[in-house]
C-alpha positions in Angstrom: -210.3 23.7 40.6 -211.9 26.5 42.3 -210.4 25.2 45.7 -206.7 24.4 44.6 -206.9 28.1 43.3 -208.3 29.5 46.4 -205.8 27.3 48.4 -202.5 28.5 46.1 -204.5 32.1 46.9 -204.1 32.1 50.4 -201.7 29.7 51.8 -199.1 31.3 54.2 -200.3 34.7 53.7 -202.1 35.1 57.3 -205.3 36.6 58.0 -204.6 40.1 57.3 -203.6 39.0 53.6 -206.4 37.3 53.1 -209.1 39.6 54.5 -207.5 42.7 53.2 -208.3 46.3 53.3 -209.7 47.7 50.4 -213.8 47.9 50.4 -215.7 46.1 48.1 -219.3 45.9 46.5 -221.8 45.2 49.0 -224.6 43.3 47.5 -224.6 39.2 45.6 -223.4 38.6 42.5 -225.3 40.2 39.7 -228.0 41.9 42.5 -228.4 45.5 42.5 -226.6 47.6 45.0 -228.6 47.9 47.8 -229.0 51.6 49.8 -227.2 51.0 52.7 -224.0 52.5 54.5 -220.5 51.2 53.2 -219.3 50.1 56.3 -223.1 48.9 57.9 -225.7 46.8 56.5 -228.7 45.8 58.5 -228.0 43.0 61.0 -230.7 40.2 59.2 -228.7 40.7 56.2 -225.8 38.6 57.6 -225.8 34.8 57.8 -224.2 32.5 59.4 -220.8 30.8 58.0 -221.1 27.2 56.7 -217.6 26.9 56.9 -217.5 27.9 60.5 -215.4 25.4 62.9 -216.4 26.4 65.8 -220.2 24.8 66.6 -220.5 25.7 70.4 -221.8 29.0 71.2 -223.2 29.1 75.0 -225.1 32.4 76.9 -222.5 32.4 79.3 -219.5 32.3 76.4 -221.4 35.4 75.1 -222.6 37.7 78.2 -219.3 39.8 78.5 -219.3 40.4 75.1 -223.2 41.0 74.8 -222.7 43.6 77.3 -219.8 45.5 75.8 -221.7 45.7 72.4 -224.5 46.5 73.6 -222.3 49.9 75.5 -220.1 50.3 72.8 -221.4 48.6 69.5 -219.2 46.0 67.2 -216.0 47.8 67.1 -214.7 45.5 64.9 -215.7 45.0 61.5 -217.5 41.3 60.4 -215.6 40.2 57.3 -218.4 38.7 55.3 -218.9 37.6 51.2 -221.5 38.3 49.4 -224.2 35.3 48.3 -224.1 34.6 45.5 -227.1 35.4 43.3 -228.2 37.1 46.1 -229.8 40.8 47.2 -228.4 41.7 50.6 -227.4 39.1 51.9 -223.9 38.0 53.2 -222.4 34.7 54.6 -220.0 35.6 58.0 -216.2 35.0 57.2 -214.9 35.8 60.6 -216.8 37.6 63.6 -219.5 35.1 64.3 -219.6 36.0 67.7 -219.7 39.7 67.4 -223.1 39.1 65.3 -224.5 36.8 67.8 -223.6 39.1 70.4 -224.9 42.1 68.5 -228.4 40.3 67.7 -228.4 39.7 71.5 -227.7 43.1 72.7 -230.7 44.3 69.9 -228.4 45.9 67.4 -230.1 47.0 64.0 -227.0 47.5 62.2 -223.1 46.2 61.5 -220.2 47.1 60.4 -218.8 44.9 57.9 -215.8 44.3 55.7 -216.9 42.3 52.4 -214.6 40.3 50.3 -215.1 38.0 47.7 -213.3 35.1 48.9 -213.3 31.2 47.5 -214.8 28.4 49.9 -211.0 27.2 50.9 -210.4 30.9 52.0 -213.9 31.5 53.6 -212.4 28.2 55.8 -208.9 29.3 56.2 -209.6 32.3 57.8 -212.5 31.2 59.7 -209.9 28.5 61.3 -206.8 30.9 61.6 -209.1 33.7 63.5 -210.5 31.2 66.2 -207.6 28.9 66.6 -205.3 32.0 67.4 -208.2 33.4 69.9 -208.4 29.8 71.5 -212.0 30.1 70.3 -212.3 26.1 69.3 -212.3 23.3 71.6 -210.0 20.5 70.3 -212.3 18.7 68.5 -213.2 21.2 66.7 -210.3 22.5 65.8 -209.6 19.1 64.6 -212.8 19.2 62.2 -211.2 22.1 60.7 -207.9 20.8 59.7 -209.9 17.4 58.5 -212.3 19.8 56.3 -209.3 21.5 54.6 -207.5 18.2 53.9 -210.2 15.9 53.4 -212.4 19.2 50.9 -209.6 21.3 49.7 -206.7 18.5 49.4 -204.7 20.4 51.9 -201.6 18.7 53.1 -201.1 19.0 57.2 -197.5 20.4 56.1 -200.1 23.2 54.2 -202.3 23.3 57.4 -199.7 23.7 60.0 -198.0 26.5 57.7 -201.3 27.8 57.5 -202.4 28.3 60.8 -198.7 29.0 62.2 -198.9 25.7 64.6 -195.9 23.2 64.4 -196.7 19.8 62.0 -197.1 17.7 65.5 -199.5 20.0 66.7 -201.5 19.7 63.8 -200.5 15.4 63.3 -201.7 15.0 67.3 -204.9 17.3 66.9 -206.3 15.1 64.6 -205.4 12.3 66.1 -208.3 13.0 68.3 -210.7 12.2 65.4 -210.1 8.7 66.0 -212.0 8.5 69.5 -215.5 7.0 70.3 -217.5 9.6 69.5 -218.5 9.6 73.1 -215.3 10.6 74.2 -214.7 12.9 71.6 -217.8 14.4 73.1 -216.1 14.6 76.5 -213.1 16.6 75.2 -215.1 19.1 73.0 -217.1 19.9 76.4 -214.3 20.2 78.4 -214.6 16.9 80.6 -212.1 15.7 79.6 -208.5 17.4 78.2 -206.6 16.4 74.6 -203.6 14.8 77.0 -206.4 13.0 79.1 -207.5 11.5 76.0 -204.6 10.6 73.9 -203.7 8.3 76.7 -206.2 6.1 76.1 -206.4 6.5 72.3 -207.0 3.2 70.7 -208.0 1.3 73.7 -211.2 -1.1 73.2 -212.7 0.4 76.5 -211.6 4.0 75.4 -215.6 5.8 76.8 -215.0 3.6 79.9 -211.4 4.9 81.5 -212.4 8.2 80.0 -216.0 8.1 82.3 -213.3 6.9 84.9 -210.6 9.5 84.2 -213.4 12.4 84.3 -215.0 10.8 88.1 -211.7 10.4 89.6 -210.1 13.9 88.6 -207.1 11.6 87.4 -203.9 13.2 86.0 -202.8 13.1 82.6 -200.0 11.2 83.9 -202.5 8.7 85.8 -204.3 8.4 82.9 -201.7 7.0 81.2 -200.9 4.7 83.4 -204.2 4.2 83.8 -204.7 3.2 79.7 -201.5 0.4 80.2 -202.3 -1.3 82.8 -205.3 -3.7 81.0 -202.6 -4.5 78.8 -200.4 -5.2 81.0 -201.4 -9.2 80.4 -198.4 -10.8 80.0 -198.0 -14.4 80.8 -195.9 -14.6 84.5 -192.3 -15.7 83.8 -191.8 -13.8 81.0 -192.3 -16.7 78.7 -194.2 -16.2 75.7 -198.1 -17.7 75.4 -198.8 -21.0 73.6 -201.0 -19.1 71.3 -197.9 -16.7 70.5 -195.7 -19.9 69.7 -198.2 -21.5 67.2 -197.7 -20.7 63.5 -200.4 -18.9 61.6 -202.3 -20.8 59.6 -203.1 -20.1 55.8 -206.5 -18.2 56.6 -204.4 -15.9 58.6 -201.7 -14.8 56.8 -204.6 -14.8 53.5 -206.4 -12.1 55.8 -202.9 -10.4 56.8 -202.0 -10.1 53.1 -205.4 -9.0 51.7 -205.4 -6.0 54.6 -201.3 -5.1 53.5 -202.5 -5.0 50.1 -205.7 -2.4 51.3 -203.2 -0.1 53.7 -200.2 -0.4 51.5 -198.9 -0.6 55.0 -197.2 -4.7 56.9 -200.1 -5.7 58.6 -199.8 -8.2 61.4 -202.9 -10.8 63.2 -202.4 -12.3 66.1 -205.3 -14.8 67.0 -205.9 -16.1 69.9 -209.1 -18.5 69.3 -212.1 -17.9 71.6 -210.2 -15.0 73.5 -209.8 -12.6 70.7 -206.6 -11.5 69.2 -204.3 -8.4 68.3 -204.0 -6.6 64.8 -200.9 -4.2 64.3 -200.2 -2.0 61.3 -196.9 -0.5 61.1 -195.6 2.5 59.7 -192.2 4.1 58.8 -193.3 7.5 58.9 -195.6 10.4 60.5 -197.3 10.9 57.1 -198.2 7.2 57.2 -199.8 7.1 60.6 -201.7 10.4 60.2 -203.2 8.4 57.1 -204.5 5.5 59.0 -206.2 7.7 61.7 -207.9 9.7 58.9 -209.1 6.5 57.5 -210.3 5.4 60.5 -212.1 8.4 61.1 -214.3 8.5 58.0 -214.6 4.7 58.5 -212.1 3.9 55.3 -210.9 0.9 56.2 
């Protein structure tokens, strides 16, 4: 309950709306108020954000900004919450980075903004402030959208209003979920692009073209092609294979209506004996085929 009402709370209001401007108690729930500044608490009473989307923070990523705090100090408020049940001590909404760069640069205190915000907001804004900075690689951004549909029953109509991004942009995105882990690995690091690898989503030797892709400095465009061509396997003549011509037996079309029943999606086998075989799902809709990916991302089916 507590999500659907932080959700019907924040959705569509921006980042503003939801981090507001009016000051608030800064201590936990129930703890006594603690002597500090209202605008700066003591850096070690912030903590990292569970919520937070964004899990790669390198030395490089945070010299420039190490340097400028350290010249100039956080100029920019650190939204934070308080704990709850908790003396002095605050989970990190938004502004991650400028705490990391202030513990780096030796800072003692922070300015902060503290609002009392549900988990679903703590996550909306935490996605909203890094997506429009750029801050998250792809596959993180992807977690993000998962974690809000998958924990707080959002809808990717609710994340794509959410986060101001169009409903393909959010349908493609996590999409990317669906790759080997390995080459989900290459995109987050920057190997390998979100273009690079949707061209070779779905393909049995998916970590293989995309070691290739990443050697070869292919193309998007090349990688496509790149991603057909194994399947380009069709018998010469343009007739169809023997196997193709052969009805299905009974096990078969058992299996194919036992899977249909599962997806609530037509589910076709193709077997081809000792050489493998095909299976196709097919959908009538976007909403449809964003369902199967998610599936097959948390290993559903």
């Amino acid at each position: 309950m507590a999500a659907d009402e932080g959700k019907r709370r924040g959705l569509g209001r921006g980042l503003a709306a939801l981090i507001g401007d009016e000051p608030t108690n800064t201590t936990g729930a129930g703890a006594p108020a603690a002597k500090i500044s209202p605008n700066t608490v003591p850096i070690e009473f912030l903590r990292p954000n569970p919520f937070q989307p964004r899990r790669t923070f390198t030395a490089d990523d945070l010299a420039d900004l190490t340097a400028s705090v350290a010249q100039k100090g956080v100029l920019q408020p650190i939204v934070v919450r308080p704990v709850s049940g908790a003396t002095n001590s605050f989970e990190i909404v938004a502004g991650e980075r400028r705490w990391r760069a202030a513990q780096a640069a030796k800072l003692d205190r922070v300015p902060v903004t503290v609002r009392d915000l549900t988990d679903a907001e703590t996550l909306e804004i935490a996605i909203i402030e890094n997506v429009q900075r750029a801050d998250l690689n792809p596959i993180e951004e992807a977690d993000g959208y998962d974690r809000l549909m998958d924990e707080f029953k959002y809808t990717q109509a609710d994340v794509s209003k959410l986060i101001g991004k169009s409903r393909s942009h959010v349908a493609n995105t996590l999409r990317l979920l669906t790759l080997p882990k390995k080459v989900r690995g290459f995109v987050a690091s920057g190997d390998l692009t979100a273009g690079h690898a949707r061209a070779i989503m779905g393909h049995d030797n998916a970590v293989a073209l995309a070691k290739q892709i990443i050697a070869d400095g292919l193309s998007v465009r090349e990688a496509e092609a790149l991603g057909k061509a194994p399947l380009a396997d069709a018998p010469k003549g343009g007739g169809k294979s023997s196997a193709a011509k052969r009805p299905k037996d009974a096990d078969t079309k058992s299996l194919e209506r036992n899977i249909t029943d599962a997806l609530g999606l037509a589910v076709s086998i193709d077997h081809k004996g000792d050489k493998g075989g095909t299976l196709s799902v097919s959908y009538r809709t976007l909403e449809q085929l964003d369902e199967i990916c998610r599936r097959l991302a948390h290993g559903k089916i």
